[in-house]
N, C-alpha and C positions, 0 to 999 in steps of 0.2 A: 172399840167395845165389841166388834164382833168377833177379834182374834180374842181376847177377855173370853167369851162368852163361848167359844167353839175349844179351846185348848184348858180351859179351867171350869167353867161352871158347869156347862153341858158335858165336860168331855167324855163321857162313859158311852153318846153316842155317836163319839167321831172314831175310827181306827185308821189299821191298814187297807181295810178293803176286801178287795176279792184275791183268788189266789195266783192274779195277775202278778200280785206286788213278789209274793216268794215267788213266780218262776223266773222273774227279773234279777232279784238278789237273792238268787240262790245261792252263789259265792258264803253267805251270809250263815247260811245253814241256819240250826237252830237256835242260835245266838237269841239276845233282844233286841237288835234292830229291825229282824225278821216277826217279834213274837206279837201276840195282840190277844185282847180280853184278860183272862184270867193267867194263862201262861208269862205274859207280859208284868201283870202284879208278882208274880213268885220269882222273877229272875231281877225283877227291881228290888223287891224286899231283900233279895241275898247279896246282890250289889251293893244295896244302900250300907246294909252289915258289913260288909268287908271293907267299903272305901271308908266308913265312920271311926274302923277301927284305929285308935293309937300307933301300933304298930305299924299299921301303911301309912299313916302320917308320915312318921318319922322315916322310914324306910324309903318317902317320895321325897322328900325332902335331901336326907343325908345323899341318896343318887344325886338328884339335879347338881349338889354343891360338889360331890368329888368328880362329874363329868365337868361342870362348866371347869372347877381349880386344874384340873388335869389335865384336861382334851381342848375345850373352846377355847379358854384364854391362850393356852400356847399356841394352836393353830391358827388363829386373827393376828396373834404376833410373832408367829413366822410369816405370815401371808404379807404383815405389810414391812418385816423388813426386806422382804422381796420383791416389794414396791407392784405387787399383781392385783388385780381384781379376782376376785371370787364371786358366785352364785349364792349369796348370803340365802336365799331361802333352801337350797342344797344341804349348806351345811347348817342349817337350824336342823332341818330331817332328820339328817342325820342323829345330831347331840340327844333328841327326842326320842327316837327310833331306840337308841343305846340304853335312854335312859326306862324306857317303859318298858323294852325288855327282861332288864335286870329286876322290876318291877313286878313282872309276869310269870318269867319261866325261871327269874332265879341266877342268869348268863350274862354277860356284857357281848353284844354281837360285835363290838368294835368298829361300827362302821364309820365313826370318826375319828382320826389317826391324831397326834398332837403335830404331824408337820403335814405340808402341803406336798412336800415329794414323796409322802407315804398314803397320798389319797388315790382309790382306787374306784373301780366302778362295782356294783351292786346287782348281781344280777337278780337278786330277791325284790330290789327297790323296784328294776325295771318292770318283774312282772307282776307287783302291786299297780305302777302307773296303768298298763295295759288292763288290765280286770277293772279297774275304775273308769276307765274313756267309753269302755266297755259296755259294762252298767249303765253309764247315762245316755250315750247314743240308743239304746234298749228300749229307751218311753221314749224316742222322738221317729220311730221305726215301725210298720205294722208285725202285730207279735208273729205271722207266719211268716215273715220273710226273714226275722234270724234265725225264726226254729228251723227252718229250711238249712241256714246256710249253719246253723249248729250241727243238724241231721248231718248234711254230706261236709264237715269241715272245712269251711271256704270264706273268703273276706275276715273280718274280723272274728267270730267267730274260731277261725284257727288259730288266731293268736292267741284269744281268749282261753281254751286248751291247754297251749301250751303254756302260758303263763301259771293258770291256776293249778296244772300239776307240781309246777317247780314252785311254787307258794304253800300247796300244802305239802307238798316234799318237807320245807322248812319247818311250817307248824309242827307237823308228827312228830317229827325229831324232836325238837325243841321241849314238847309235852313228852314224849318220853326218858328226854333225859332229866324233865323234874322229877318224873315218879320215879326214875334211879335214884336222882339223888334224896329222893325222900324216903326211899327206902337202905340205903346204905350210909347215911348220913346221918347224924344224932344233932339235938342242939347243943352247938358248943358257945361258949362265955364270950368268944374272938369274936368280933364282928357281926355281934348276936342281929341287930339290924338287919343286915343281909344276907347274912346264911339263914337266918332261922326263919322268917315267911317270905313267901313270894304269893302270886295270887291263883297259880296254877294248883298249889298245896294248900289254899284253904278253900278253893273249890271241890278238895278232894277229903277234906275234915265236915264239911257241907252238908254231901253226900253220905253215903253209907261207905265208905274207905275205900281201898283202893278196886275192890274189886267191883263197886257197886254204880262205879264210873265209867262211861268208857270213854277211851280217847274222843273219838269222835264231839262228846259232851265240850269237854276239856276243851277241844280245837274251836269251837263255835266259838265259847263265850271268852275266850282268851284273844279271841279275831276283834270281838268288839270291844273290849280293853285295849289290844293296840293297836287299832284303827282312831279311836278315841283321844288317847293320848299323843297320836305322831302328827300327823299332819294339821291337826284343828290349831295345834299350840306352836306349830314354826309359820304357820298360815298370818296369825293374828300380830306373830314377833315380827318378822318381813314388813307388813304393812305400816307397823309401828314404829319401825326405824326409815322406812322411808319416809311416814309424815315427819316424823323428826327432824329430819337430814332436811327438807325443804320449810319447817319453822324456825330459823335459830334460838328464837326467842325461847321457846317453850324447851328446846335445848339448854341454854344457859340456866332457864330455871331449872330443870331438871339435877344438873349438874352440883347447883346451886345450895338444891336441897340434899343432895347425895355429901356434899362436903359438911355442912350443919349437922346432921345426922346421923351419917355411919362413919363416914373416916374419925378413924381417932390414932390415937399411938398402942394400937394393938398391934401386935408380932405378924398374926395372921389378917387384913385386912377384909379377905372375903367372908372368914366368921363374922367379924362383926357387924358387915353390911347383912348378911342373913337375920341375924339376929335383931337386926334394927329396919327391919322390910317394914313392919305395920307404921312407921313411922313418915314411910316414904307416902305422901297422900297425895303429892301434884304429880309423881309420879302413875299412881292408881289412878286418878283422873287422865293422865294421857291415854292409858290402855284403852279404859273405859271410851273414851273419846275416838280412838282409832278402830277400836271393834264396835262402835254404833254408825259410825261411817264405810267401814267393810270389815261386815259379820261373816265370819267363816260360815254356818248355813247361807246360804244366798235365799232360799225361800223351802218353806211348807206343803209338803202335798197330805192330805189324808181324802178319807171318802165316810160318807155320813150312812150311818145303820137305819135309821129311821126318818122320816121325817122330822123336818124344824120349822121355827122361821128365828132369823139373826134379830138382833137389836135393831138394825136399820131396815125391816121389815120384808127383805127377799125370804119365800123362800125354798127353801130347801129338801128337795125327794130324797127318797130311800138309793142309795148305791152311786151317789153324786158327787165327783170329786172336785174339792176344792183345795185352792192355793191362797197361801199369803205369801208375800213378799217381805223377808227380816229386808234386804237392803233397803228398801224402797220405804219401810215406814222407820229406821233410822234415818230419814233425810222427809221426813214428811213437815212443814212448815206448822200444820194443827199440833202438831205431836212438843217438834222442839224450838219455834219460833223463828224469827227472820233471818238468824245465823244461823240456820240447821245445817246449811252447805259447809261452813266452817270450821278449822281445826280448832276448836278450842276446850281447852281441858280445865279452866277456870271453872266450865260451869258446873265440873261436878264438884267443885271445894266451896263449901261454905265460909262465909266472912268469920269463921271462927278457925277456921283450917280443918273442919271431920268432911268425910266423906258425904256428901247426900246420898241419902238413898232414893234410887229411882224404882217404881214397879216393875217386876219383870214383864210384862203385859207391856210396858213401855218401851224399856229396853229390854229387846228379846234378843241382843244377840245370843243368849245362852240361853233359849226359847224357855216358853214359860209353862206355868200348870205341871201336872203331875209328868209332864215328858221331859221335863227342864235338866238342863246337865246334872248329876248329880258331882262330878269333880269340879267343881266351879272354884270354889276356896285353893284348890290343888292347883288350877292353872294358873291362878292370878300369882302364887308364892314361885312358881317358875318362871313365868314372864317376868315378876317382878328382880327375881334374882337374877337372870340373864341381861333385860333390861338394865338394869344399875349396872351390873359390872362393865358390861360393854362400853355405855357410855362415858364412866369414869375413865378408863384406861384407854378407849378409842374415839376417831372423830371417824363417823363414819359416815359416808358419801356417795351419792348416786353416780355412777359411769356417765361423763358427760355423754350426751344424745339419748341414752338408753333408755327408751318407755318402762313407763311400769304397767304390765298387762297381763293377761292371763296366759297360762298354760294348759292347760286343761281345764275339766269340768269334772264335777265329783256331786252323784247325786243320791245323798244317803240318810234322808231325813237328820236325825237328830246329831248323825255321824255326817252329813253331807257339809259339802262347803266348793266355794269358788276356789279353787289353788293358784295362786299368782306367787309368779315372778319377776325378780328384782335381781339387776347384777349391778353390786355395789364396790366401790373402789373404800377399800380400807385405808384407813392412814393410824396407824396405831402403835405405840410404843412400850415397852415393859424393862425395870419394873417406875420409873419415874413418870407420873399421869401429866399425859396432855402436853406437848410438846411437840414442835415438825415435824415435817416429813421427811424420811432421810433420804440420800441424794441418791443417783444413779438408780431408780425406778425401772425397773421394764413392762413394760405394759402387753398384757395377754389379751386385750378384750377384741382381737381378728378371733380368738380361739371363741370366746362369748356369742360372737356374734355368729360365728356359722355354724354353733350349735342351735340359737335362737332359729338359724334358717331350716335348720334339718325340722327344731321341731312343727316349723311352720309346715315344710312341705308335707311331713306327716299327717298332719293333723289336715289339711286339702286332698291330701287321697284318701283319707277314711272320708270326706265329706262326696267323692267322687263315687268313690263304693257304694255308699248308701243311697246315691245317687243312678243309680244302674240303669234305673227305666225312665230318667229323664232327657230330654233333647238335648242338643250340643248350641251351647249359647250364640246368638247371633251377634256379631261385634259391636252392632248399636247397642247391646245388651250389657253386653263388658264392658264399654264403655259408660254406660250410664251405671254401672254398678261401681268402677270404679273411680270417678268422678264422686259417687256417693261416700267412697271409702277415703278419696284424696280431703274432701269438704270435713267432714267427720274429725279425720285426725290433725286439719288445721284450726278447727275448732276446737280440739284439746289442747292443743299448743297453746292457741291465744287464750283459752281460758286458764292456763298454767301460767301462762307468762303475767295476765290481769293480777293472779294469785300473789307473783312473786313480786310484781309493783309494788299490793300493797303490801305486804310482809318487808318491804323493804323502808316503804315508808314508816311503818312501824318500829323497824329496829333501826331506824335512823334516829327516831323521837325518842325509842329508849336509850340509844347510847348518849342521845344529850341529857335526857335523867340521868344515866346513872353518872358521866362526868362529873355534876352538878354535886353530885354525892360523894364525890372523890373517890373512891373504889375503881383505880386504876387499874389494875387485874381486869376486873370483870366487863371494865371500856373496851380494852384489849381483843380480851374476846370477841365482844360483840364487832367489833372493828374489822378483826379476819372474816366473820360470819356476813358483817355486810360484801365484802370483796366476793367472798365464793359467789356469794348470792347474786352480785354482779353479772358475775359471770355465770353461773347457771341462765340467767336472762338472756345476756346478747350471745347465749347457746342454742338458747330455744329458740330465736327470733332469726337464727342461722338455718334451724331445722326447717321455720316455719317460709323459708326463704325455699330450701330446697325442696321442701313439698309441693310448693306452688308453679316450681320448675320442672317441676315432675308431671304436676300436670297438663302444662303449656305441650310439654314432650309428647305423653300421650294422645291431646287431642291433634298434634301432628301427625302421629304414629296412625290413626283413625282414618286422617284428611290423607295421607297416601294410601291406605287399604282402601277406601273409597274410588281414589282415580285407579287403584289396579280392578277393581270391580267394576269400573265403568269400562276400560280398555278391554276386559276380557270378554264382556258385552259386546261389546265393537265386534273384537274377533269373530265371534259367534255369527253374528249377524253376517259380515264378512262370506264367511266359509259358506253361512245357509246360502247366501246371492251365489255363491259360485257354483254349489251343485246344482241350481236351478237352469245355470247360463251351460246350452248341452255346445261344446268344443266342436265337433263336426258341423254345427249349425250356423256356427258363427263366422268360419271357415268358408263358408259359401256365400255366406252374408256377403263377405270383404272383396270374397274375388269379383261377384255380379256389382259389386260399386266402384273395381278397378276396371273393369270391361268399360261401364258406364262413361264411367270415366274417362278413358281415352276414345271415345266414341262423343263424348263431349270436346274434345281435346279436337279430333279431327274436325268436326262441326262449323267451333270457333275459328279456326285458320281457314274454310272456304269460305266464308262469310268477311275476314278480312282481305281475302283475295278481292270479293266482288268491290269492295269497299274501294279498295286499291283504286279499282278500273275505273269507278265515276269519281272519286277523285284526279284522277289522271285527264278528266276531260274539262274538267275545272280549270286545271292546269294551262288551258290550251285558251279556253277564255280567257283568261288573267293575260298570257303573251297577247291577246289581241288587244286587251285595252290598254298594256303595257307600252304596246305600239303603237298607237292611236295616241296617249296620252304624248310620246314623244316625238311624234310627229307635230300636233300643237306647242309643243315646246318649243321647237326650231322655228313655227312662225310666229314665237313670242320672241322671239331674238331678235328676228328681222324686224318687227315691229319697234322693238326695243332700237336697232341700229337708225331707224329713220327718222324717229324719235330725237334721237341723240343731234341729228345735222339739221334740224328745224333750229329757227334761230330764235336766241333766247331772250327773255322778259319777263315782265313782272308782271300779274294780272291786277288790274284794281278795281277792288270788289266795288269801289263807291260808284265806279263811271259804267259800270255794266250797260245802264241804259245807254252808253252812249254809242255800243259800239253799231257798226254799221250791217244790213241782212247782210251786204254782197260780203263778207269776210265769214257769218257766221255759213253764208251757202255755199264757199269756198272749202267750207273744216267738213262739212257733212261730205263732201265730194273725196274728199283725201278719205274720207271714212270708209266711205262706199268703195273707194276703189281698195283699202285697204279686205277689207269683207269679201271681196271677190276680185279675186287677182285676174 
């Protein structure tokens, strides 16, 4: 209610703001993206007039169908009898770019070729990318640090330059060679469609004619027609065949309804799928479904004139800028219920088959209130004619591993959007629909991928740049940030891979219906669609493998910077001890403790000298009792000898008493004489 209530009820007092917003998108000049109040009313009212007209109907229409007949269908089926992957949102750009041109100034720029060995690089494209990365790093910067680095040409800012000369080098030309051609040029009967208006020449019938124009006018509002038409409309087409490519189901039905429909036995097949677009309604439901899931505006900035207060009762001062988020309330649970997250394009078809209509206040991806696209009917008739064709004639498929994520940022209100990238592997055939892949493929996607690297490193030194006066991160820092970034995108994995479970469950149940139904064809299908799908899984679950090895890596990569930051500690400490410890000092230490030393040495050897000498007198004692002891021993001999010639018997203990004094006074006398010789 309060986006309702800020972009339609109230809106007379929300705008642009202050004249912050023009010195930012200045690029913009006086266009209406720049315009506000009443200036704003006068260039929508002359817009609303020219794109209402019949004329540019038909004029938008007959383009898209001789670009897609001519340029996209051949170059998707040279691409895949080449068996390469391409940058499918590159070449939407382009087809778009070609077409909004011829639209514009009246020229076909040719920037898509009908083969892939005639594609070439764009230097007008590159310095559109560059003036856009531009613009939006501009609101995330304080404004005197790019006027600064405007003032003396430096960081971004010099690209910026260079870019937007060689941009409007292109514009001028371009508006000048309409007003030649509208001056030398008559309407002629041939190709009245395209010769006869473009939008550059009824800008200038508008006006007071040619002289009452000037270029400059011209260049503005011609910037905001083809800024409008190129990127918002390959932006929505990308996303839209990559939700595809991961539903099969909603694929088959697409397809489904594409053969009920449009095919028939007409000579020319893509007139008659033109001609039978409003027919296509589960197809308008996909769209619908993948721009409410990612809305080329990513979100709303404006700033409020007066005070307010909103319907949920904040509120609101004078000069106050406020945002909404398109992404965020296409996936809001209040808004679209418990499958908001979900692909599902059922919900815009009624059980009768018409389209619902939703509020634009609801679904904004084509924002709402008086600021709302005014080419809305005109993108849906190109999506939907690109949409159909492609899918009839191609199966198209995501790069196995390859994310789908952003490339830049693009911040242009009503002109603004998220720009994503997708590199998709064609499989496509002409002119018999739907059939193999033909054999001997070469695969380009090392080329894919190290442009995906360049624009990474890119897009990390402009973040360095804007970065100038901050610290140089601490490794626990890198580390924790990317740890935060390893979690993140295995979090996307597994919720992709949750995705394609159930999606797989799903076309498992379906292929047993449709069995059941006998429609062998369409089991078929569904049959390859489950294998891819397979395998898209245990691809993702490979990634989700090597992520998680990535980060095992890193936090090794950590755990050694740690132990060299401890050692180099050490060091330190080291060296400090050793200028402290003075070399002459230590020097004298060592000798007065070798002095000591042998003055200890000497000490120890008199002291066993004296040691020597009282044991040596010990020694002399020992010989005497050595000889004393052997002198007794000899008169145990003798003793022993006399012993031995006494004459022998037996004592009996029992008769002791009996024996007589005079015998025992006989043994004491031999005793005594023995005792004393």
């Amino acid at each position: 209610m309060n986006v309702n209530h800020i972009a339609s009820k109230n809106f007379g007092n929300y705008g642009r703001g202050s004249n912050n917003f023009q010195e930012i998108f200045e690029f913009f000049g006086g266009g209406i993206v720049n315009s506000d109040s009443h200036v704003w009313k006068e260039k929508r009212a002359m817009f609303h007039s020219i794109l209402k007209r019949k004329s540019f109907k038909n004029l938008f229409q007959q383009t898209s169908k001789k670009k897609l007949e001519k340029f996209l269908l051949p170059f998707i089926n040279d691409v895949s009898e080449a068996g390469s992957e391409v940058d499918l949102q590159d070449i939407l750009n382009r087809f778009t770019f070609d077409s909004i041109c011829i639209i514009v100034f009246g020229f076909d720029s040719n920037w898509l070729p009908n083969k892939i060995s005639d594609l070439r690089e764009i230097s007008y494209q590159k310095s559109l990318i560059v003036i856009e990365e531009v613009l939006f790093y501009r609101n995330f910067i304080p404004s005197v640090l790019w006027k600064l680095q405007k003032w003396f040409l430096v960081g971004q800012e010099k690209k910026y330059k260079v870019a937007e000369e060689n941009l409007d080098r292109f514009l001028y030309e371009s508006v000048t060679f309409a007003k030649r051609e509208e001056k030398s040029k008559c309407s002629s009967s041939e190709e009245m469609d395209e010769s006869y208006f473009n939008f550059v020449k009824a800008l200038m019938k508008e006006g007071s004619g040619n002289e009452g124009v000037s270029e400059k006018y011209l260049r503005d509002n011609a910037l905001s027609l083809l800024l409008a038409g190129n990127g918002t409309l390959s932006s929505s087409l990308s996303w839209f065949f990559w939700l595809v490519s991961t539903h099969p189901i909603v694929e088959a039905k697409i397809i489904q309804e594409i053969k009920d429909n449009c095919v028939s036995k007409h000579e020319n097949w893509i007139t008659s799928m033109v001609e039978s677009l409003d027919k296509l309604v589960y197809l308008h439901g996909a769209i619908c479904e993948s721009m409410r899931l990612y809305p080329t505006v990513p979100f709303e900035l404006i700033s409020a004139i007066k005070s307010d207060i909103l319907p949920s009762g904040e509120n609101v001062s004078p000069n106050t800028k406020l945002i909404y988020s398109l992404y965020a309330m296409g996936r809001m649970e209040k808004i679209w219920g418990e499958d908001c997250m979900e692909f599902k394009p059922e919900r815009w078809v009624s059980e009768r088959g018409h389209i619902i209509h939703v509020p634009s206040y609801k679904f904004i991806a084509f924002n709402t209130g008086p600021r709302s696209c005014m080419g809305k009917d005109l993108s849906f008739v190109q999506m939907k004619m690109v949409a159909a064709a492609l899918l009839w004639k191609f199966h198209i498929q995501v790069v196995e591993g390859h994310p789908a994520q952003p490339r830049f940022l693009r911040l242009y209100q009503s002109l603004s959007k998220i720009h994503w990238v997708t590199c998709y592997q064609v499989r496509g055939w002409c002119p018999s629909p739907r059939q193999g892949r033909p054999s001997g493929s070469k695969s380009t996607y090392k080329d894919r991928q190290t442009e995906c690297v360049k624009n990474l490193e890119t897009r990390n030194t402009m973040m360095k740049n804007l970065n100038i006066f901050s610290k140089k991160p601490k490794p626990k820092e890198v580390l924790r940030e990317s740890k935060r970034e390893m979690a993140n995108a295995t979090r996307g994995i597994e919720k992709e891979i949750g995705a394609l479970q159930l999606e797989e469950k799903k076309l498992v149940a379906e292929i047993k219906k449709t069995a059941k139904t006998g429609n062998e064809a369409a089991t078929k299908i569904l049959a390859r669609q489950l294998v891819r799908l397979r395998q898209q899984i245990a691809n993702l679950q490979g990634s989700r493998a090597q992520m998680r090895g990535i980060a095992t890596h890193t936090q090794a990569l950590y755990a050694q910077s740690s132990i060299s930051a401890g050692m180099k500690g050490a060091s330190k400490a080291m060296e400090a001890m050793n200028k402290q410890m003075a070399p002459t000092k230590q020097a004298k230490i060592i000798q007065e403790f070798q002095k000591q030393s042998a003055q200890m040495d000497i000490t120890t050897e008199m002291m066993a000298d004296a040691i020597d000498d009282v044991l040596d007198n010990d020694e002399a004692e020992d010989e005497t009792e050595d000889l004393t002891n052997q002198v007794l021993d000899e008169i145990g001999v003798d003793v022993a000898s006399q012993l031995s010639a006494a004459p022998k018997g037996s004592i009996k203990t029992k008769n002791t008493e009996n024996v007589s004094s005079s015998e025992i006074d006989d043994i004491e006398k031999r005793l005594a004489a023995l005792r004393n010789p």
